[in-house]
C-alpha positions as CSV (number, residue, x, y, z in Angstrom):
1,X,32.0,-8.0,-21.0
2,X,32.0,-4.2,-19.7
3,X,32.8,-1.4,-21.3
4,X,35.1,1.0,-19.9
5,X,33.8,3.6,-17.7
6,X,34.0,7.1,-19.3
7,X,34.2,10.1,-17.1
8,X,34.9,10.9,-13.8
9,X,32.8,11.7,-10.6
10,X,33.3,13.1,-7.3
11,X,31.8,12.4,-4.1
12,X,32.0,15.2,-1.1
13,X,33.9,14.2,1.5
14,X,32.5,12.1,4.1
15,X,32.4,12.6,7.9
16,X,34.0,9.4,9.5
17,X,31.4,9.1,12.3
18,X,28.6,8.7,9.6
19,X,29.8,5.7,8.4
20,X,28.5,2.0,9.0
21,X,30.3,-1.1,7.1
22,X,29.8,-4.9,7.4
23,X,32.3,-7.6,6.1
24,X,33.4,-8.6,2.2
25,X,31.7,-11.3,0.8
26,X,33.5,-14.2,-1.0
27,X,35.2,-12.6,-4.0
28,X,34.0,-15.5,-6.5
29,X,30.8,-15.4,-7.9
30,X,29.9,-18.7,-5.9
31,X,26.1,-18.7,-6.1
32,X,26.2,-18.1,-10.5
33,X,28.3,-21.0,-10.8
34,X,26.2,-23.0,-8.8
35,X,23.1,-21.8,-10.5
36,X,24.8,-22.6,-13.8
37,X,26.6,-26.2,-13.1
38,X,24.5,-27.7,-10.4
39,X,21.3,-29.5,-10.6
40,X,19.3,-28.9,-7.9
41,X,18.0,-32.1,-5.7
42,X,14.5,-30.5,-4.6
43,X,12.0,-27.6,-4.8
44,X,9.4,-26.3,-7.1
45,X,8.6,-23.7,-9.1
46,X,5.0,-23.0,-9.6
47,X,4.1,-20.4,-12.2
48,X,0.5,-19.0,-11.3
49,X,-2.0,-17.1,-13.7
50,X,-5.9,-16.3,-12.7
51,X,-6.8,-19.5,-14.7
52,X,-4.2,-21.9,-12.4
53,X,-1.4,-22.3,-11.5
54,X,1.3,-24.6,-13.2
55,X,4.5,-26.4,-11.0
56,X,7.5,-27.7,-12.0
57,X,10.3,-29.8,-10.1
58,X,13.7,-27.5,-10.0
59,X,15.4,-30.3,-11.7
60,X,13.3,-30.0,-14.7
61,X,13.6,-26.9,-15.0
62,X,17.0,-26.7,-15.2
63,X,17.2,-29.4,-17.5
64,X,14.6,-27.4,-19.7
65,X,17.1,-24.6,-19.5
66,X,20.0,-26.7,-20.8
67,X,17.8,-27.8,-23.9
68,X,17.3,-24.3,-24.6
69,X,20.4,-23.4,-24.0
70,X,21.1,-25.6,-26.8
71,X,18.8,-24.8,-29.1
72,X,20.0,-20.9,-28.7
73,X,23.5,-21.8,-29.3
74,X,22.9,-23.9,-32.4
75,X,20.2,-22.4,-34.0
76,X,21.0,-18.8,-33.3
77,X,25.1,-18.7,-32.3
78,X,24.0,-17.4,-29.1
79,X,27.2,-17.3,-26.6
80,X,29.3,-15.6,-24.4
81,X,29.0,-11.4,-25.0
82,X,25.6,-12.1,-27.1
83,X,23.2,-10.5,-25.5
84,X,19.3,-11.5,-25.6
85,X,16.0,-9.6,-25.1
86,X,12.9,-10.4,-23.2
87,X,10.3,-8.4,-23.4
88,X,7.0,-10.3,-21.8
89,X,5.2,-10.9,-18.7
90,X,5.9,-12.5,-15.8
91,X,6.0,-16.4,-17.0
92,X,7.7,-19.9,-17.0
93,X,9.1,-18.9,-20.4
94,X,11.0,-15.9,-19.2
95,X,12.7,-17.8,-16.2
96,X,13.9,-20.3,-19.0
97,X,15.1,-17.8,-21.2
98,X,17.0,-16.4,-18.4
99,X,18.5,-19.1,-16.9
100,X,19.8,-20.3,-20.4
101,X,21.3,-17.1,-20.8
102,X,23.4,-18.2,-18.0
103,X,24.3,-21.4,-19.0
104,X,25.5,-19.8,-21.8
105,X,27.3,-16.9,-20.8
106,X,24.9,-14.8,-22.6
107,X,23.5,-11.9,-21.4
108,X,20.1,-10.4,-20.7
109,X,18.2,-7.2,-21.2
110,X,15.2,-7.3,-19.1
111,X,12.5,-5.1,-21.0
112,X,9.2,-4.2,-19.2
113,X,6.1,-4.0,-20.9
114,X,4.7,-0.9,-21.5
115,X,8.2,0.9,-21.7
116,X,9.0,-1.1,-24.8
117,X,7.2,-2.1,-27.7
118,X,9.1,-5.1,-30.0
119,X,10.9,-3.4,-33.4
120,X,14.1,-3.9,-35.1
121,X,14.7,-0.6,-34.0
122,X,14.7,-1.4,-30.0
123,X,17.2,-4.5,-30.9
124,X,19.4,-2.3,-32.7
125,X,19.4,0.0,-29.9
126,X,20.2,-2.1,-27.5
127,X,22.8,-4.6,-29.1
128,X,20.3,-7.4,-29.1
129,X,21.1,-10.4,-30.7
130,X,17.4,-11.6,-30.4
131,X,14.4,-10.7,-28.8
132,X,12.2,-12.4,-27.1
133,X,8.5,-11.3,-27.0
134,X,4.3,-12.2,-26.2
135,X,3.3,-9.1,-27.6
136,X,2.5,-8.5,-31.4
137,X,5.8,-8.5,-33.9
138,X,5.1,-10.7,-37.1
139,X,7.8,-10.5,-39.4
140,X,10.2,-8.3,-37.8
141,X,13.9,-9.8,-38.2
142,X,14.7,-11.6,-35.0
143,X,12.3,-11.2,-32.9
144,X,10.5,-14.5,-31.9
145,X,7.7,-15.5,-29.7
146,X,7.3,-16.5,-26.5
147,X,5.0,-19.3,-27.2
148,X,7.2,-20.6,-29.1
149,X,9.7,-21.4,-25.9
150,X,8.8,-23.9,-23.9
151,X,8.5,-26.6,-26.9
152,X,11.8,-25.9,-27.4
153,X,13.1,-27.3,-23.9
154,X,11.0,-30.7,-24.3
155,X,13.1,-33.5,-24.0
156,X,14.4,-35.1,-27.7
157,X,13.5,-30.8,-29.2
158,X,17.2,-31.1,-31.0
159,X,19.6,-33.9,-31.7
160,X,21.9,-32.8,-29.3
161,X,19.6,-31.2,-27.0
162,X,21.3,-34.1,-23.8
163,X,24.2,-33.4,-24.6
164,X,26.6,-31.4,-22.5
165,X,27.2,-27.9,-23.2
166,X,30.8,-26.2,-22.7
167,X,31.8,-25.0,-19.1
168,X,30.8,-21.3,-18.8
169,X,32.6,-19.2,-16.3
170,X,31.3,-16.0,-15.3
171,X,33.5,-13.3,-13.0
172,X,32.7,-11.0,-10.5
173,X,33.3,-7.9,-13.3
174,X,31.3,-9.7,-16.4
175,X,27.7,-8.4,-16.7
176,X,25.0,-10.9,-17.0
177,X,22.3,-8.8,-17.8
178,X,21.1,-5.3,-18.5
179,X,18.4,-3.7,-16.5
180,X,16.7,-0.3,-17.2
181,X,15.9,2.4,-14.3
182,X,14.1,5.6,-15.1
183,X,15.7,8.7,-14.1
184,X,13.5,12.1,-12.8
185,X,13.3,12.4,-17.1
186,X,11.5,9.2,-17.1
187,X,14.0,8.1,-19.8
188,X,15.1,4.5,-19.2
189,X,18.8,4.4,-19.0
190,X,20.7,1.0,-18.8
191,X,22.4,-0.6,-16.2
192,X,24.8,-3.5,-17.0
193,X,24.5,-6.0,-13.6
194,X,28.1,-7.5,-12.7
195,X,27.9,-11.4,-11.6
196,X,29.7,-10.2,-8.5
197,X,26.7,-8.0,-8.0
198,X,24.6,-10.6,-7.5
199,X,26.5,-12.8,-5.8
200,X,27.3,-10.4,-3.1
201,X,23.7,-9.6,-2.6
202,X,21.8,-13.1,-2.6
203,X,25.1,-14.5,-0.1
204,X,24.0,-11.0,2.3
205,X,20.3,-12.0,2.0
206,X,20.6,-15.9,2.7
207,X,22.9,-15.0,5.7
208,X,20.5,-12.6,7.6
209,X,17.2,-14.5,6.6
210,X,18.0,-18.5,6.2
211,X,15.4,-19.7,3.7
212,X,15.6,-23.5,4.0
213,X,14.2,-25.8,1.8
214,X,10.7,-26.1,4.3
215,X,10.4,-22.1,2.5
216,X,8.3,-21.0,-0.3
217,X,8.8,-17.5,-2.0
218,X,5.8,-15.7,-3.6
219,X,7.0,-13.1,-6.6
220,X,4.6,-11.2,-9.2
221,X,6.7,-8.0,-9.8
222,X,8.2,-7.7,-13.3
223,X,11.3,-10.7,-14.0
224,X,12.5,-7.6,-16.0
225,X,13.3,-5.8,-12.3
226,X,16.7,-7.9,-11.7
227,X,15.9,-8.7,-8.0
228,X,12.8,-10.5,-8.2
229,X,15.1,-12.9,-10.1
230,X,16.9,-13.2,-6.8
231,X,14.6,-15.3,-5.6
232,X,14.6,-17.6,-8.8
233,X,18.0,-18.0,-8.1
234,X,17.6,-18.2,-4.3
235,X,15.3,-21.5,-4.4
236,X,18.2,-23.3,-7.3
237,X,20.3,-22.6,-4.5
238,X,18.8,-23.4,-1.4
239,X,16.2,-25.8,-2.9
240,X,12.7,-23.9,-1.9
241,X,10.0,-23.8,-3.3
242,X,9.2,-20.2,-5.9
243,X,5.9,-18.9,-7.0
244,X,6.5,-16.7,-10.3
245,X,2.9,-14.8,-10.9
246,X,1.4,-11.1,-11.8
247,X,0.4,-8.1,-10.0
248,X,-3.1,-8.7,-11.4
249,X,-3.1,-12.4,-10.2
250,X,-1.2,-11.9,-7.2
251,X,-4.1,-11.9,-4.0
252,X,-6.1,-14.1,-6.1
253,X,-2.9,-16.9,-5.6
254,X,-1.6,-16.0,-2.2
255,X,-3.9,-18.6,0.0
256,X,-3.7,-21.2,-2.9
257,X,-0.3,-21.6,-2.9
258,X,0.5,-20.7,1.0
259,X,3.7,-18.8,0.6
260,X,6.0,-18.4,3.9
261,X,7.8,-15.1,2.1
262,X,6.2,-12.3,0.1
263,X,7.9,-9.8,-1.6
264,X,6.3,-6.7,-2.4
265,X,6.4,-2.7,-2.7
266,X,4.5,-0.7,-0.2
267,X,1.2,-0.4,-2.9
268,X,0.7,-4.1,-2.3
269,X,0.5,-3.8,1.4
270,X,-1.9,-0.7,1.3
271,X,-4.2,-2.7,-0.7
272,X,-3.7,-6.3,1.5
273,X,-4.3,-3.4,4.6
274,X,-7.4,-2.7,2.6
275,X,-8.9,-5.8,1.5
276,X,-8.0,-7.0,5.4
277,X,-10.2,-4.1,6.9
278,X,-13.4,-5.1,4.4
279,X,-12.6,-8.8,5.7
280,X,-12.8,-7.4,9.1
281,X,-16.1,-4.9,8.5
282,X,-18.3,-8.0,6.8
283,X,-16.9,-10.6,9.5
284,X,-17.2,-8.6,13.0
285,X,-15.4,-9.9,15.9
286,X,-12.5,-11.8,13.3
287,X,-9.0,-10.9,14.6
288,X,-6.9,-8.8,12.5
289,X,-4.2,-11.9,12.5
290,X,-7.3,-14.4,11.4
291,X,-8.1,-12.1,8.6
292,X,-4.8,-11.3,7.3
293,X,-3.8,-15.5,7.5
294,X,-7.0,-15.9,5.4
295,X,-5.5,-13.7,2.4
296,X,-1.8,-14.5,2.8
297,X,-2.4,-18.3,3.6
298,X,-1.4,-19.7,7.1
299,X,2.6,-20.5,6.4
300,X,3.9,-16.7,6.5
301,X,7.3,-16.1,8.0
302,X,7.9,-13.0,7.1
303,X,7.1,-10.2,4.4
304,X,9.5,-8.4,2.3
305,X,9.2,-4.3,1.6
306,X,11.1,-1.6,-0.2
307,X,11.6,0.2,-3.6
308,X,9.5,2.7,-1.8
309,X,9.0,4.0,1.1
310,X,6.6,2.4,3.7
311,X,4.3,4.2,5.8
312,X,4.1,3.9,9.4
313,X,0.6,3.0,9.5
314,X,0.9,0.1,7.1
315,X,4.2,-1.4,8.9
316,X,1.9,-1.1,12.4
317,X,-0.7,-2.8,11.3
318,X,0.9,-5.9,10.0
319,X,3.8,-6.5,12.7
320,X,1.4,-5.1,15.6
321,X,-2.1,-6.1,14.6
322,X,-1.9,-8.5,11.8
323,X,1.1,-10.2,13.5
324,X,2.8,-10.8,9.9
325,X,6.5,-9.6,10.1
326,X,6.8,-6.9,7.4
327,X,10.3,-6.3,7.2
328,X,11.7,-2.8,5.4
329,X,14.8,-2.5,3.7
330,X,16.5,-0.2,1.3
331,X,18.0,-0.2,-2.0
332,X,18.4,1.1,-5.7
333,X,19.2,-0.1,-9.1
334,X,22.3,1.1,-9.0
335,X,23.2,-0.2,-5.6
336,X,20.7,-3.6,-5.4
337,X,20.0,-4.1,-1.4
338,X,21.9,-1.8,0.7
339,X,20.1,-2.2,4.6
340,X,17.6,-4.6,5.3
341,X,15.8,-4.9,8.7
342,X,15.5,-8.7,9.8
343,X,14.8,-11.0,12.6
344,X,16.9,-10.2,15.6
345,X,18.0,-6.5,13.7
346,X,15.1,-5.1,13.4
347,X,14.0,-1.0,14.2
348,X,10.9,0.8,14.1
349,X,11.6,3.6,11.7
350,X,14.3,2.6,9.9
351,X,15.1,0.6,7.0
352,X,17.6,-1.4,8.9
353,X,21.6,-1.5,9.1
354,X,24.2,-2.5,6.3
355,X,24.2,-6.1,4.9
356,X,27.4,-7.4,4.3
357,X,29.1,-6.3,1.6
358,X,27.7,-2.5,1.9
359,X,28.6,0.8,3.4
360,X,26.7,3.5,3.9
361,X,28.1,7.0,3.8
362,X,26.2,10.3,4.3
363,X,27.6,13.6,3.2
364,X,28.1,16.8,4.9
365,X,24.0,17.7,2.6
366,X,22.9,14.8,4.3
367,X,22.6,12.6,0.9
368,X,23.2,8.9,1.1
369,X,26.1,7.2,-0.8
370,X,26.7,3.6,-1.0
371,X,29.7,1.9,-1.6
372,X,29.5,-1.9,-2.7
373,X,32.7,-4.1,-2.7
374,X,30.9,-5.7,-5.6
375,X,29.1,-2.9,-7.2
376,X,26.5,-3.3,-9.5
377,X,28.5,-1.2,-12.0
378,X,30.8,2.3,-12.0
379,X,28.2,3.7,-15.1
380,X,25.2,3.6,-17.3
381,X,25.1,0.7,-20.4
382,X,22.8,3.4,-22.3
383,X,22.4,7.2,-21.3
384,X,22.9,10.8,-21.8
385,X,25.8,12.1,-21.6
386,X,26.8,13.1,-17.8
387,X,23.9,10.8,-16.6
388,X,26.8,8.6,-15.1
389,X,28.7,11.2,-13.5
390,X,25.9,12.6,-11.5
391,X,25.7,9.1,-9.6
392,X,28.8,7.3,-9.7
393,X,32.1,7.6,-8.6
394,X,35.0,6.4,-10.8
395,X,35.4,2.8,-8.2
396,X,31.4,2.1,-8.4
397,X,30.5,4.5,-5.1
398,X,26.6,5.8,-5.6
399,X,25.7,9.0,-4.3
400,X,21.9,8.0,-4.0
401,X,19.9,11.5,-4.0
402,X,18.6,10.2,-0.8
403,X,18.3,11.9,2.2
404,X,19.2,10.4,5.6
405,X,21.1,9.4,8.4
406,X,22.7,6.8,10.9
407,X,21.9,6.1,14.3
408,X,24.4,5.1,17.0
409,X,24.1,1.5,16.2
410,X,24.1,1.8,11.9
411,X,20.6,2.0,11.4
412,X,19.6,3.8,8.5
413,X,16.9,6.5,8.7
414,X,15.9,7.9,5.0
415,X,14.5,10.9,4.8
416,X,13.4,11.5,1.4
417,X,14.9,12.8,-2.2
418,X,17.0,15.2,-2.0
419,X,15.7,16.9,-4.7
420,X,11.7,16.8,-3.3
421,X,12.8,19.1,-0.8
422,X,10.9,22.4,-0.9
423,X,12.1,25.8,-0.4
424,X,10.0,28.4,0.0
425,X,10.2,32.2,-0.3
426,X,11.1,32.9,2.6
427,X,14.0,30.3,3.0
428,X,12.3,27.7,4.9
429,X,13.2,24.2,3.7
430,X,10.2,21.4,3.8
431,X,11.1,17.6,3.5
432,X,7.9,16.4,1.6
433,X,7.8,12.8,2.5
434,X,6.6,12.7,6.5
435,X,4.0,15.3,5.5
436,X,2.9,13.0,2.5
437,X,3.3,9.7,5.3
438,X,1.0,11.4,7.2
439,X,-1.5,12.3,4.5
440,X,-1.5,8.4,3.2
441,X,-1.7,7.4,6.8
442,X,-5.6,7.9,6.2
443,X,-7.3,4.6,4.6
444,X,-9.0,6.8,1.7
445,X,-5.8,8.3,0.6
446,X,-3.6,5.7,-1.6
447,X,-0.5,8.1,-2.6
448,X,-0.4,11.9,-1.8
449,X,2.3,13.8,-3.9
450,X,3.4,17.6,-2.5
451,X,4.1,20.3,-4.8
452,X,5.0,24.6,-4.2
453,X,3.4,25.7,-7.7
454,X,4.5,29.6,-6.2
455,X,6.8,28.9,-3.4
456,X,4.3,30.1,-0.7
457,X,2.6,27.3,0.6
458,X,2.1,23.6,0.3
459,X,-0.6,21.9,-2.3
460,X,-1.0,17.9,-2.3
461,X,-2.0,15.8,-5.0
462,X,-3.3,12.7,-3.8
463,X,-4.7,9.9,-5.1
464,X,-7.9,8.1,-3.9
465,X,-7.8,4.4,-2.5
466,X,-11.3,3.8,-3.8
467,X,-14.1,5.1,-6.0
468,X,-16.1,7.4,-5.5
469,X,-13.1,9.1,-3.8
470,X,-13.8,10.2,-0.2
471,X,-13.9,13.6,-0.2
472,X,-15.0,14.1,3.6
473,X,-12.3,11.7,4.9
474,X,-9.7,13.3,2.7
475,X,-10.5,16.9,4.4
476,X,-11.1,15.5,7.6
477,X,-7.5,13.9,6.8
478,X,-5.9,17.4,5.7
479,X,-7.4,18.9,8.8
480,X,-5.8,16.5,10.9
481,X,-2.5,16.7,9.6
482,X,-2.4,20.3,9.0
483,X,-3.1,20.1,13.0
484,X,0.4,18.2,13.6
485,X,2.7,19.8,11.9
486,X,4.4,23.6,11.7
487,X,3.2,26.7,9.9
488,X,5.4,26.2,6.8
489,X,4.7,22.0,6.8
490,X,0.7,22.7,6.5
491,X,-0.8,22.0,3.4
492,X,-3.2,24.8,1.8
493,X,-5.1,22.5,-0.4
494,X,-5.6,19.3,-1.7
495,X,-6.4,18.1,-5.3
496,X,-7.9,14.2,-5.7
497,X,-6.7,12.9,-8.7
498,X,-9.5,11.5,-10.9
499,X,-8.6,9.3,-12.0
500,X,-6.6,7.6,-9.5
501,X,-2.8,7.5,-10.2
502,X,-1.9,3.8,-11.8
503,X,1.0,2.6,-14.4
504,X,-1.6,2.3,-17.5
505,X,-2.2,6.7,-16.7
506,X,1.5,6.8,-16.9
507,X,1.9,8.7,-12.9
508,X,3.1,5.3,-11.1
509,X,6.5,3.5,-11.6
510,X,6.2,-0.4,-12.4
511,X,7.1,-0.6,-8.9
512,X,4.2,1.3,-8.0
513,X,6.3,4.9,-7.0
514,X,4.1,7.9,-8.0
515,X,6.7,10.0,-10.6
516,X,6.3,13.8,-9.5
517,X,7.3,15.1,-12.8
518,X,4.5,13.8,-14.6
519,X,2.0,14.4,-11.8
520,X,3.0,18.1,-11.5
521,X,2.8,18.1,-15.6
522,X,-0.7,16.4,-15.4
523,X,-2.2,18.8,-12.9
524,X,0.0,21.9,-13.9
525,X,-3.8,24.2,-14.7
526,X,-5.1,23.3,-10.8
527,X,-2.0,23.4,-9.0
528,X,-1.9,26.6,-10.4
529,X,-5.6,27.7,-9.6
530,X,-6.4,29.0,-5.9
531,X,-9.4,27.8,-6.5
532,X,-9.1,24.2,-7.2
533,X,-9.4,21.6,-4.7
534,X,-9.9,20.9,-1.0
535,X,-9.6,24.0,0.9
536,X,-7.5,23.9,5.0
C-alpha cells in the first residue's frame, strides 16, 4: 500500500556517545490484528458532548464496526488500498468509521476541521474514495454525512450485515491511514502511517504504563491527530474503559466521568493550572490536591503531556502541589512517541529516555534524529517537492529540527527548534524557548513568542491568559526575567496580542502550538515600531 520513496537524504554523522537505544518490538503488527479479529470481553466507550454523555459496551462497538464494514464494502466497494475520508469532529461516528476501515483493510485520511472544507476537489486531491463529513456538502459526488453513520451499524441495517467478513491482514509496511502535519509553511503535507508504526508504539506505551482494565482514558484532541486513536485502540486491547470528547467539552466532563488518565497538550494544563488557582482564591484554606481532584475527578493516575513543550511551572505545580503525576514525553508526526517519562523513569527537566523501539541520535549541530525500527514512513504521501528530503533519510531516520541532548543515563533534554534560534549582529546565538518558559512562567501570560525584527535585541509577542490582559503583571513579569538572564537573552519589549492567540485567529496549531510565521506576519507593523509595546 506505499509508494516508493523518491529521493534520497542524508543525515550528518553521528557521535557514538550521543546515542541511547532500547529493544525491537515484535516484528508483526500484533495489536492491528487483534483490534481487527478479536472481540473484546469488557470496557466502554463513552462519547461525551456538553449536552451528555453517551456509553457504549466495547463489544458493541465493534460489532457496529463490522456492520459498517459491511455496508462500506457492499454499497460502496470499499477494500483493501481504498482509502476513506473523515472530515468531522470528535464523535462515536468517526471511531466507527475508523475502525471499519480496519476491518476492511481500508485506509484513512484523518481531515481536521478548519484545515479542510468538504469538495470533490479535496477527494480528488487526496485519492479519496469517499468522504465522510458533519459539515455542509449537499450534492457533492461522494461525500456523505455523518448522521447518516450510526443507523448504518444497527443490527438487521443490511441482509448480510451478521455475516462474516473476509480475513484482512495488515503488515508492518502497509499504511492504514494518512495523517496531515503542517510544516513552518503551514501547508499540510501527508503522512502515510505504517501498521508497524503503530504497533510498535502502543506495545512501548502499554509496557512502560500498564493500563489494566480497572483504567479509564479521557481523550478530546482531534481523532484526525493519529495518536489520540492510540488510546481507542489501547482500551480494544486491554479492555478499559475510553472517553472520546471535545476541547470545548473537555473540563465540563472530566469529574463526570472520573478518568484515571488524561491526555493533553501543555495549553490544557495552563488553563486546569488556572481554573485550579480561582478554585483555590474563592475557597481559602482548600489544598491544592483538593482542588485539582474536584476538576479532574478523584480516580487520576497519571496525566499525559507533549506535542509541545511544557513549562516548568505547570509540571511543578501538578506533580509537587497538585500531587497529579503529569508525565512529559516527546514525539512528532513523523516519528509518533520517541521518550516518555513514566513511573519509576521519571526526570525533572527532561522529556524522559527512549521507549522501546526508538533511538535517539544527536548530531555534531546539536539537532535531534530518531530512528524507529518501525518507522512511521521514509516520506511524505502529499508534498512539495524536497519536503521529504529535508526530514527523512532513505531507511525512515528523522532528523527532527530539534534541538537537544542526552544525559548520562539517556534522558533526553530538548532544547528548542533549531531554526528559532536567534542570531544577532554581533554573532551571539539566543535559544528562544527558556526565555519564552520563563515569560509564560507568569499566570497572566498564556504563550510568549520571541522575534529579532533588526537583529539587535529581543521583542516578545505574548499572548494574555485572561481578559482584560494584565498589563502590570506582564511588565512586572518582563522585569523579572529580563533580571535572570544575560545581556543578549533580555528582552527590549513586549507586545500583548489582542486578541489573544487561538486556532479560530489562525496563530495556534490544533494542538495548541503558537505558529511563529504567522505571528511575526500578524504583528510585522509593531515588531517593527520602537515604539510599540511594553518597554524593559
Amino acid at each position: 500500500m506505499t509508494a516508493p520513496f523518491q529521493g534520497r537524504g542524508e543525515l550528518r554523522a553521528q557521535p557514538q556517545s550521543a546515542r541511547t537505544r532500547q529493544t525491537t518490538p515484535p516484528a508483526a503488527p500484533e495489536t492491528i490484528r487483534r483490534i481487527v479479529a478479536e472481540r473484546p470481553a469488557g470496557g466502554h466507550i463513552h462519547v461525551a458532548r456538553l449536552d451528555g454523555t453517551r456509553t457504549m459496551p466495547l463489544h458493541e462497538l465493534h460489532d457496529r464496526a463490522t456492520r459498517l464494514a459491511h455496508h462500506l464494502r457492499s454499497t460502496h466497494g470499499i477494500g483493501q488500498a481504498h482509502r476513506i475520508g473523515i472530515l468531522a469532529a470528535n464523535s462515536l461516528e468517526w471511531v466507527l468509521l475508523d475502525l471499519a476501515a480496519l476491518r476492511l483493510g481500508a485506509q484513512t485520511a484523518g481531515l481536521e476541521p478548519g484545515k479542510f472544507t468538504p469538495s470533490a476537489e479535496l477527494a480528488d486531491r487526496y485519492d479519496l474514495h469517499l468522504l465522510f463529513t458533519d459539515q455542509p456538502a449537499d450534492g457533492v459526488p461522494g461525500v456523505l454525512p455523518m448522521d447518516d453513520v450510526l443507523a448504518l451499524t444497527e443490527p438487521g441495517a443490511g441482509p448480510d450485515a451478521e455475516a462474516p467478513l473476509p480475513p484482512v491482514t495488515w503488515t508492518t509496511g502497509d499504511v492504514t491511514t494518512i495523517k496531515f502535519t503542517s510544516g513552518s509553511t503551514g501547508v499540510p503535507k501527508g503522512l502515510g502511517a505504517t501498521a508497524g508504526s503503530i504497533d510498535s508504539s502502543l506495545t512501548a506505551v502499554q509496557e512502560i504504563f500498564e493500563h489494566t482494565p480497572d483504567d479509564h482514558l479521557f481523550v478530546f484532541l482531534p481523532l484526525s491527530l493519529l495518536q489520540q486513536r492510540y488510546w481507542v485502540y489501547s482500551a480494544l486491547l486491554h479492555g478499559h474503559d475510553v472517553t472520546v470528547t471535545t476541547y470545548e467539552a473537555a473540563f465540563a466532563t472530566l469529574r463526570r466521568v472520573r478518568p484515571t488518565v488524561v491526555m493533553g497538550v501543555p495549553a490544557f494544563y495552563e488553563t486546569a493550572r488556572r481554573q485550579i488557582g480561582a478554585r483555590l482564591r474563592r475557597t481559602p484554606g482548600q489544598s491544592p490536591e483538593h482542588a485539582a481532584r474536584a476538576l479532574f475527578g478523584d480516580r487520576i493516575r497519571y496525566l499525559w503531556t507533549g506535542s509541545a513543550p511544557a513549562s516548568p511551572a505547570v509540571l511543578r505545580f501538578f506533580n509537587d502541589e497538585a500531587r497529579l503525576p503529569l508525565y512529559e514525553g516527546y514525539g512528532l508526526n513523523e516519528t509518533c512517541i520517541v521518550t516518555k517519562n513514566h513511573p519509576g523513569a521519571h526526570r525533572e527537566g527532561s522529556v524522559g529516555r527512549a521507549v522501546r523501539g526508538k533511538e535517539v541520535l544527536i548530531g555534531e549541530d546539536g539537532v535531534i534524529s530518531v530512528r524507529s525500527t518501525h518507522p512511521v514512513n521514509n516520506h511524505y504521501a502529499y508534498a512539495r517537492p524536497g519536503d521529504s528530503e529535508k526530514v527523512f533519510s532513505p531507511d525512515g531516520t528523522v532528523r527532527t529540527g530539534d534541538l537537544g541532548h542526552l544525559d548520562e543515563d539517556g534522558y533526553l533534554f530538548v532544547h528548542g527548534r533549531a531554526d528559532d534560534v536567534i542570531v544577532l549582529d554581533n554573532g551571539r546565538k539566543v535559544i528562544v524557548r527558556p526565555i519564552e518558559e520563563l515569560m509564560r512562567a507568569d499566570p497572566a501570560i498564556a504563550e510568549c513568542v520571541l522575534f529579532s525584527p533588526t537583529q539587535t535585541d529581543l521583542v516578545a509577542v505574548v499572548s494574555p491568559a485572561g481578559l482584560p490582559a494584565d498589563h502590570r503583571a506582564i511588565a512586572a513579569r518582563l522585569a523579572a526575567v529580563n533580571a535572570a538572564t544575560t545581556p543578549d537573552e533580555r528582552i527590549s519589549r513586549v507586545l500583548v496580542a489582542d486578541p489573544p492567540f487561538s486556532i479560530e485567529g489562525g496563530l495556534l496549531t490544533s494542538q495548541y502550538k503558537p505558529k511563529r510565521p504567522d505571528i511575526r506576519a500578524a504583528y510585522h507593523a509593531p515588531l517593527h515600531s520602537q515604539e510599540a509595546g511594553i518597554h524593559a
